[in-house]
C-alpha positions in Angstrom: 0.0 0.0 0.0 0.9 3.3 -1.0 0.6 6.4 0.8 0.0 9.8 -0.9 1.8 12.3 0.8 -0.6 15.1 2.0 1.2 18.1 0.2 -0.6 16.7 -3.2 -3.2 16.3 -1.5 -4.0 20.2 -0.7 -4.7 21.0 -4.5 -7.2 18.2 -4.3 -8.7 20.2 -1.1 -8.7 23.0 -2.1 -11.0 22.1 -5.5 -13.4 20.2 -3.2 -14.0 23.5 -1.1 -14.7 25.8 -3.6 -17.0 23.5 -5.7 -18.4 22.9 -2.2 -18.9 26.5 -1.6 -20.2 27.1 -5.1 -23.1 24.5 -4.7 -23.9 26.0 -1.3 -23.7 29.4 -3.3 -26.6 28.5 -5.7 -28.5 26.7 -3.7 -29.2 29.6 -1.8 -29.3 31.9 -4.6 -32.1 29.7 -6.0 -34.3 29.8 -2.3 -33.6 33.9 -3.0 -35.0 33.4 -6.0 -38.3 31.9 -5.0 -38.4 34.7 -1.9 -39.0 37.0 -5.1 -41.7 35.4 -6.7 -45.1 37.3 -7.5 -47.0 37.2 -3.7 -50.0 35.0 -3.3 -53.2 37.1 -3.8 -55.3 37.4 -0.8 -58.7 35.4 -0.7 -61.8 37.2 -1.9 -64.0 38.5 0.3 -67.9 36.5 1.2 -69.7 38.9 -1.1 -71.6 39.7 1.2 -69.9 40.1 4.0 -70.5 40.6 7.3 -68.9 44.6 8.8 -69.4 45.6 12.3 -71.1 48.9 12.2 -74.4 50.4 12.2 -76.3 50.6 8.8 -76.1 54.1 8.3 -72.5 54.2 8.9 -71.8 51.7 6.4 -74.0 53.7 4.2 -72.2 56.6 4.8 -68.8 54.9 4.1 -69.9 53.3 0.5 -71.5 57.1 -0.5 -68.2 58.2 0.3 -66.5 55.7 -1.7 -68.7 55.9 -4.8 -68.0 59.9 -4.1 -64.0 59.7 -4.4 -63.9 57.0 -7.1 -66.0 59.5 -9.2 -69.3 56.6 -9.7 -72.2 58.6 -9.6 -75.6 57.4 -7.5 -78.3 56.6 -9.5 -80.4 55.4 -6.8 -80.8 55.0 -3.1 -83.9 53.0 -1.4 -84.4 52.2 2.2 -86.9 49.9 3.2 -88.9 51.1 6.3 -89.8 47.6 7.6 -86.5 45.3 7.2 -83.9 48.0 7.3 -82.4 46.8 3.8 -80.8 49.4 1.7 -80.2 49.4 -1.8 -77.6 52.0 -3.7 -77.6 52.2 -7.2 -74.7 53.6 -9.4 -75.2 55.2 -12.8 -73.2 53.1 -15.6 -69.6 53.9 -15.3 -67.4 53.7 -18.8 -63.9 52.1 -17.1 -61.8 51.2 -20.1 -61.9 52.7 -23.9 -59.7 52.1 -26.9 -59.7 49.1 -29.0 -56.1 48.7 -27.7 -56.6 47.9 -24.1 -59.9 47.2 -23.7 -59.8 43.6 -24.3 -57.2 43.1 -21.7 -59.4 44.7 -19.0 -62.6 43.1 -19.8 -60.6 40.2 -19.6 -59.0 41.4 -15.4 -63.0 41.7 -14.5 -65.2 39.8 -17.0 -65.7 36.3 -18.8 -64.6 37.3 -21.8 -65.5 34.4 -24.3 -62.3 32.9 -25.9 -63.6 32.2 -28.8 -64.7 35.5 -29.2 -62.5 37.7 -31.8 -64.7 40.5 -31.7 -63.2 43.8 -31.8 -63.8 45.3 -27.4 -63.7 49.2 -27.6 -65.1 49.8 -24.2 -66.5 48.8 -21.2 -68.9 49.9 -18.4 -70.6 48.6 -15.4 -73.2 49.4 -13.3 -73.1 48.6 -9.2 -75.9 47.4 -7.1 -74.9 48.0 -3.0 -77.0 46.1 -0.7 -76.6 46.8 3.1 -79.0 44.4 5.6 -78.8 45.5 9.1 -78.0 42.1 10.9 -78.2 43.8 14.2 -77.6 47.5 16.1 -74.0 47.1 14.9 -73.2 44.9 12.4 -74.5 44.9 8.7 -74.7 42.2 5.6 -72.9 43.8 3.0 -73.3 42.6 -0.8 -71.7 44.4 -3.6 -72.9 43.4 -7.1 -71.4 44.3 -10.6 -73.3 44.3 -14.2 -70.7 44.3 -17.1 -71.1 45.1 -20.6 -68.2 45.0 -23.3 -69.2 47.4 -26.1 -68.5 46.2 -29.8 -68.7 48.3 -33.4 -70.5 46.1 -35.8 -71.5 47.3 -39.1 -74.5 49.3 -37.7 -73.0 50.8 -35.4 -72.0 50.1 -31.1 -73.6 47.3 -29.4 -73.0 46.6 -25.7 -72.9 42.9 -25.4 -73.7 41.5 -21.3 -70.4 40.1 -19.5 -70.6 38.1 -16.5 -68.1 39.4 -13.7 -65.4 37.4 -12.2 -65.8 39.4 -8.7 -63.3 41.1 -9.1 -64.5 44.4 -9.0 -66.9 43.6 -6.1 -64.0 42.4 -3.8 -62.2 45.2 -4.5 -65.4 47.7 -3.3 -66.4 44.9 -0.5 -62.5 45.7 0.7 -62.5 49.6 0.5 -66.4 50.0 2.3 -64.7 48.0 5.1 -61.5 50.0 5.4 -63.9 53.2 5.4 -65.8 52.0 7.8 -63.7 51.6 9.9 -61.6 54.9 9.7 -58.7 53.9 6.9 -58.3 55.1 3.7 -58.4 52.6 0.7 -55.2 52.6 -1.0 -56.7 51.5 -4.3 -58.9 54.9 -5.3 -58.8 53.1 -9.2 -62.4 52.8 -10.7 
């Protein structure tokens, strides 16, 4: 038996460590890599939802909201006996241009795939429905009605979408914050 003398050994060492250190190099580059990924979107709100204040605060709140985000109210009706309230919003154009209307249809609405039609706006129209549950908590339902407008030959038609919620969560989100003395972030339409 031969033994290697531990001099030629130390080249030999000294390649193992830094191939060593390498591997421990990217495999933590990689785990930094997954630390940066997109962040999980939060869950959508129960549409409705339950808030914990009084009707007419909550009412307050979403006129507030409808007030800053520029959505004018169509209607508002309280009914004496149950307490339920209904606000209705006149139809908001969001998106126009043949450009980037598809694309934001798309964010809120089914959009049929097989659709190739050419989008040149969109609207909506919201329906807020606040149901006293109690003195101090309210049943909050936010509901959206889309419509993707088309040029045909005869002119625009507005074709119904259905919503994906979207919309609603984001409103369902922003009444609560209100409500309850923040600010919501979002101000978008």
């Amino acid at each position: 038996m031969t033994l290697v003398p531990t001099a030629s050994l130390f080249p030999f060492r000294l390649i193992l460590a830094f191939g060593l250190g390498l591997i421990i190099l990217a495999a933590s580059a990689a785990k930094g890599q997954l630390q940066l990924s997109k962040p999980k979107a939060e869950k959508p709100l129960p549409n409705p939802y339950i808030i914990g204040a009084a009707r007419d605060d909550v009412l307050a709140a979403v006129k507030q909201m409808l007030e800053t985000r520029e959505i004018p109210i169509d209607k508002e009706d309280c009914n004496q006996q149950t307490g339920e309230c209904v606000v209705l919003s006149k139809s908001v154009i969001f998106i126009k241009g043949v450009v980037t209307t598809k694309s934001q249809l798309q964010h809120y609405c089914e959009v049929p795939a097989a659709d190739v039609r050419e989008w040149t706006s969109g609207r909506y129209v919201l329906r807020i429905q606040v149901s006293p549950a109690d003195l101090k908590t309210c049943q909050v339902g936010v509901y959206a009605k889309f419509d993707g407008k088309v040029e045909g030959a005869v002119g625009g038609e507005w074709v119904p979408l259905a919503s994906k919620g979207e919309l609603e969560d984001k409103m369902l989100r922003c009444i609560e914050e209100r409500v309850h003395g923040g600010e919501c972030k979002d101000e978008n339409k």
